[in-house]
C-alpha positions in Angstrom: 169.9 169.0 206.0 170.3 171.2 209.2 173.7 169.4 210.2 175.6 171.0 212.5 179.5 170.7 212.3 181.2 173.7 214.3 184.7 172.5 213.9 184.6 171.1 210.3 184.9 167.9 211.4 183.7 165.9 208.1 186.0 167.7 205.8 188.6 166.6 208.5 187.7 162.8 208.4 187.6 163.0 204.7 191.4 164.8 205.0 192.7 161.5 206.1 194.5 160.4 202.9 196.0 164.0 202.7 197.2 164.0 206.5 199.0 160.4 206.1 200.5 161.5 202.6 201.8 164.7 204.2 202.7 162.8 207.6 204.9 160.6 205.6 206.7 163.3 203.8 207.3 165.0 207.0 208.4 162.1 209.0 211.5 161.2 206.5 213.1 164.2 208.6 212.7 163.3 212.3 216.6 163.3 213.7 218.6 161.7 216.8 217.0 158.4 216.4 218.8 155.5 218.0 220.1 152.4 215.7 218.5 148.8 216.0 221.3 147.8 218.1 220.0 149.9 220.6 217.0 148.8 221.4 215.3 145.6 222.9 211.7 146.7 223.7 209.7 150.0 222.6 206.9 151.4 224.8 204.2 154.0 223.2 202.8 156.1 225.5 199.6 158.0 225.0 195.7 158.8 226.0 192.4 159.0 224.0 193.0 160.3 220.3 196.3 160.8 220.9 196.4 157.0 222.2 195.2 155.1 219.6 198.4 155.6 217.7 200.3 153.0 219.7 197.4 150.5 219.2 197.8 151.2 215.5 201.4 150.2 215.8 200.9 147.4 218.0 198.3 145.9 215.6 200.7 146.4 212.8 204.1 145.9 213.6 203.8 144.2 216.8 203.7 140.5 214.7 206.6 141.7 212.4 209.3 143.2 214.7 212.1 141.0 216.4 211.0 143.6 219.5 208.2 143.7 221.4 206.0 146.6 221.1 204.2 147.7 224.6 201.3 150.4 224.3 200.8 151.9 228.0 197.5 154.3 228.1 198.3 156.1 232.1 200.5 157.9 234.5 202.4 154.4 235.0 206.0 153.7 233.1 206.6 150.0 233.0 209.0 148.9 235.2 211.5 147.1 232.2 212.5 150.6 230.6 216.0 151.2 231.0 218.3 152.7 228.3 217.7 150.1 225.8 214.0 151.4 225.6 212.5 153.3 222.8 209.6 155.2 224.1 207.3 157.1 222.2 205.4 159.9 223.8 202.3 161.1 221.9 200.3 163.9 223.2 197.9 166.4 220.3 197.8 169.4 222.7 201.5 168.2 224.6 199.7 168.9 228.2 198.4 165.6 228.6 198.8 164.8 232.2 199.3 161.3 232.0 201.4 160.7 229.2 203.7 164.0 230.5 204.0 162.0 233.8 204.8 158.8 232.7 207.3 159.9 229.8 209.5 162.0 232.6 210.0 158.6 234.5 210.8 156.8 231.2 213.5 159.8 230.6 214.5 159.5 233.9 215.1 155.9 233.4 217.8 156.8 230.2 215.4 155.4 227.9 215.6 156.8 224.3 212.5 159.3 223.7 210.7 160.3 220.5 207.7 162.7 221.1 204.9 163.3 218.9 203.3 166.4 219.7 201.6 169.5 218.6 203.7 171.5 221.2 203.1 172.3 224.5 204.6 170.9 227.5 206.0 167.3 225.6 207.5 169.4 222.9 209.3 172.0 225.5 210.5 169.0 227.1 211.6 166.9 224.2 213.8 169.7 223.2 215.5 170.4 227.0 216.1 166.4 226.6 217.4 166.6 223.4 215.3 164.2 222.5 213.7 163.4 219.0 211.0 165.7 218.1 208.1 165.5 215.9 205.6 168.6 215.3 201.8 167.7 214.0 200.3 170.1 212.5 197.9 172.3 214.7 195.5 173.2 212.6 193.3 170.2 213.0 190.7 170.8 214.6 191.1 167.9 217.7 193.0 165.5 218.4 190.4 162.5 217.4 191.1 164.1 214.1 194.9 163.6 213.9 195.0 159.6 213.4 197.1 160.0 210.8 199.0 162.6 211.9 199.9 160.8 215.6 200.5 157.3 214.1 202.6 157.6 210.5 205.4 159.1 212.6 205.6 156.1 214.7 205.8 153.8 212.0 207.8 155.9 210.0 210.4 156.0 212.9 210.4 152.0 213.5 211.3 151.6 209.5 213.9 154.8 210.0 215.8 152.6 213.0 215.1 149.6 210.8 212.4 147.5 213.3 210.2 147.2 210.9 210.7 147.0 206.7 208.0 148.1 203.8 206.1 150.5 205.7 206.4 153.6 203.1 205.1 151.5 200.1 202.2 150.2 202.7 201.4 153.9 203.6 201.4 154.8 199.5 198.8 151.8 199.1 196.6 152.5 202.3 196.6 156.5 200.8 195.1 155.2 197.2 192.9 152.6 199.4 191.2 155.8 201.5 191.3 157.9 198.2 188.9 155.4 196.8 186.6 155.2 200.0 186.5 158.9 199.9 185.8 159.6 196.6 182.8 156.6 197.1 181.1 158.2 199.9 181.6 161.5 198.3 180.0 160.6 195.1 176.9 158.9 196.2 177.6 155.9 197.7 176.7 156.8 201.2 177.7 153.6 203.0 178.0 155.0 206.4 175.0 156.8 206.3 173.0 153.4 205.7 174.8 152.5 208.5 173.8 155.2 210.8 170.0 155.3 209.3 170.4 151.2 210.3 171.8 151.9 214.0 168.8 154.4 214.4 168.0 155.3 217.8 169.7 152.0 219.0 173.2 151.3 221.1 176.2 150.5 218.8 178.0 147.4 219.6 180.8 146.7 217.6 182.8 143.6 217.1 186.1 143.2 215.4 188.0 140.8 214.6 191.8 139.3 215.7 194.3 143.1 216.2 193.1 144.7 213.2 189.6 144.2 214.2 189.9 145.2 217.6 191.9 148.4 216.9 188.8 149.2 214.4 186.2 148.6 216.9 187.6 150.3 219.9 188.6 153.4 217.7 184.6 153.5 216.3 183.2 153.0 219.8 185.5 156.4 220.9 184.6 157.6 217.8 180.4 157.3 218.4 180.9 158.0 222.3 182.8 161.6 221.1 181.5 162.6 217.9 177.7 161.8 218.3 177.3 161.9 222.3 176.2 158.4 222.6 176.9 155.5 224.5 178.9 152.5 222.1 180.4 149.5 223.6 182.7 147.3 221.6 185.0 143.7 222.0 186.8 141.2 219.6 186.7 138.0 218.3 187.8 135.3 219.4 188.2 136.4 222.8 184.7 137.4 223.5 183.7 134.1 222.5 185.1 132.9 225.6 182.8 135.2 227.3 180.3 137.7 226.8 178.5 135.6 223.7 177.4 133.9 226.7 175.4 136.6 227.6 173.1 136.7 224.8 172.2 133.2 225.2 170.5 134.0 229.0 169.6 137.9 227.8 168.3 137.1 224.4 169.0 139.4 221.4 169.6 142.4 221.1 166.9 144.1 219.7 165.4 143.6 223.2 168.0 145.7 224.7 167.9 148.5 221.8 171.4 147.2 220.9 172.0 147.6 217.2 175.3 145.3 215.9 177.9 146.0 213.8 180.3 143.6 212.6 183.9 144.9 211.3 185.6 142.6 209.1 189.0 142.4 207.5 190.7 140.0 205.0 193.2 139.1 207.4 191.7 137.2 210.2 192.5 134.4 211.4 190.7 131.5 208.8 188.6 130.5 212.4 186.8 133.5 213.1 184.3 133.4 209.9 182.7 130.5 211.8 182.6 132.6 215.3 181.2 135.7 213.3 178.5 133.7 212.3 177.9 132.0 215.0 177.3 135.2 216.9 175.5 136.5 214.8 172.6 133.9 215.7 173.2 134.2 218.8 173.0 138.1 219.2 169.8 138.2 216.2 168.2 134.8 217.9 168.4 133.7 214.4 165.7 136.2 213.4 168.1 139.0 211.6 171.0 140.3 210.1 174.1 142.2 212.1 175.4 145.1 209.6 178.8 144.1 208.6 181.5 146.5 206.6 184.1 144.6 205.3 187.7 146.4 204.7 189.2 147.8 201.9 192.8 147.3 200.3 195.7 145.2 200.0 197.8 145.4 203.1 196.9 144.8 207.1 197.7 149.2 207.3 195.3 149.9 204.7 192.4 147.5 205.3 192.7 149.0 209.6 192.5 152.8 208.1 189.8 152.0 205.8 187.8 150.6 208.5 188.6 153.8 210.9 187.9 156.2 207.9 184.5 154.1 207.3 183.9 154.2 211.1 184.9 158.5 211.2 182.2 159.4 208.6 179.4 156.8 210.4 179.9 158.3 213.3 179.4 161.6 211.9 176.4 160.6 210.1 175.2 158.9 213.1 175.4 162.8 215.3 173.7 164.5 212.2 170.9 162.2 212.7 170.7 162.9 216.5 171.3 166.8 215.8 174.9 166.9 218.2 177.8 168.8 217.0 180.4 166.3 216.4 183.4 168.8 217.6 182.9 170.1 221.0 182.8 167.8 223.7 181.8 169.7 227.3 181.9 167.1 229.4 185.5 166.6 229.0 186.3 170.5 229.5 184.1 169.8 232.7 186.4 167.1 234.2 189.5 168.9 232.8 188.6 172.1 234.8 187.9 169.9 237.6 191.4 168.4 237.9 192.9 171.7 237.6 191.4 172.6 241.0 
């Protein structure tokens, strides 16, 4: 009752399966594309929605691929592109400062480009490169909403070059997987709203676990920070057990800090993080509760990692209803993007 959604962002989130489907269809026709034997290292370049595409592909074909996969979030280009580099520039709107900046030194450096773009600047400069060319489809409302859209193309183009095998049956399974979730939520079985009701008033912090995980958490803690104008911190097992689980043992738990936990869990961890879970889960409770854990759906690493970020969408917009914000519109952005253009 009385939620506010300017932009239509829900029936976006729920869109997801749709935007992959079509994403893959559309993909199969992306041109110029170098062969294997051409490349020896690929760099994805991007920012903020646009940017969690490359950790999507890092997560997921980073441990498969006989290259290594780099994912560079600034105005920087890595210093080891040269012409044997496969860089892929992803920008929603195409003006995005940084990524324009640092994917002119990459083309200046002969490396091989593939943008992923809406338009804009990246797309007018893709085409006076010659370079491969991707157009999303600009009717979604912003770019936070165009996971699917800024990420299938990437993986589409690693299995078109031949870097990385089985990705279309992957993105069939991971489309039935969010199907399923959808048609859950939409029917009744509000997970994410319990979720939301649960977090209350509190400070999300979200733990994930090994790649998967920590693709999940980061992309839930942008998600919370955009969609419901809230602060949301997040980190991944096992490293932050090396580190800030030491915190709660001198700070006490978190309920004393208005800190609400949320565990993200996938089927493909590493067998030695069940124990660390748990383990911090005493730690960050001080053995006195229970941290809200949502555990993955579907078969394969890709679907289980966009189950979790379609679970994470919807929560986030259940957690703004709750608060009364307006998921779309985010002024404090336009703010510092007017101030830069002074």
């Amino acid at each position: 009752m009385g939620r506010v959604d300017s932009l239509g962002m829900q029936d976006a989130a729920f869109g997801l399966p749709d935007q992959i489907d079509q994403s893959m269809q559309e993909s199969r026709e992306i041109v110029g594309l170098p062969t294997m034997e051409d490349i020896d290292q690929v760099l994805i370049l991007g920012m903020g929605g646009s940017g969690i595409a490359g950790d999507i592909v890092e997560a997921i074909a980073a441990p498969r691929m006989a290259v290594p996969v780099v994912v560079s979030k600034g105005y920087e280009c890595p210093s080891f592109v040269d012409r044997r580099t496969l860089v892929m520039a992803v920008s929603f709107s195409g003006d995005t400062e940084e990524t324009l900046h640092a994917v002119s030194i990459a083309h200046d450096l002969d490396a091989r480009i593939v943008a992923v773009t809406c338009g804009g600047q990246l797309g007018e400069l893709a085409r006076q490169w010659d370079s491969s060319l991707h157009l999303v489809d600009s009717s979604i409302p912003m770019p936070r909403c165009a996971v699917g859209a800024v990420s299938v193309p990437l993986l589409m183009v690693l299995q078109s070059i031949g870097l990385l095998i089985g990705v279309e049956s992957e993105l069939q399974s991971c489309v039935e997987t969010l199907r399923k979730r959808c048609d859950s939520i939409q029917n009744g079985l509000n997970v994410p709203l319990e979720v939301a009701q649960g977090i209350g008033d509190g400070i999300p912090l979200i733990y994930g676990g090994g790649r998967i995980g920590a693709v999940a958490a980061s992309r839930l803690k942008n998600q919370i920070n955009e969609n419901a104008k809230t602060p949301a911190f997040f980190n991944a097992m096992p490293e932050l057990c090396h580190n800030e689980i030491a915190g709660w043992g001198a700070a006490g738990d978190v309920a004393h800090h208005r800190i609400s936990p949320l565990h993200l869990r996938h089927s493909f961890e590493h067998s030695r993080l069940s124990q660390r879970f748990d383990f911090n889960e005493s730690i960050a409770t001080g053995g006195q509760g229970e941290v809200a854990t949502i555990q993955a759906q579907g078969d394969t690493p890709l679907a289980q990692l966009f189950d979790l970020i379609l679970f994470g969408d919807q929560m986030s917009l259940e957690l703004a209803a709750l608060r009364g914000q307006d998921p779309g519109p985010i002024d404090v952005l336009i703010d510092l993007k007017h101030l830069l253009a002074e």
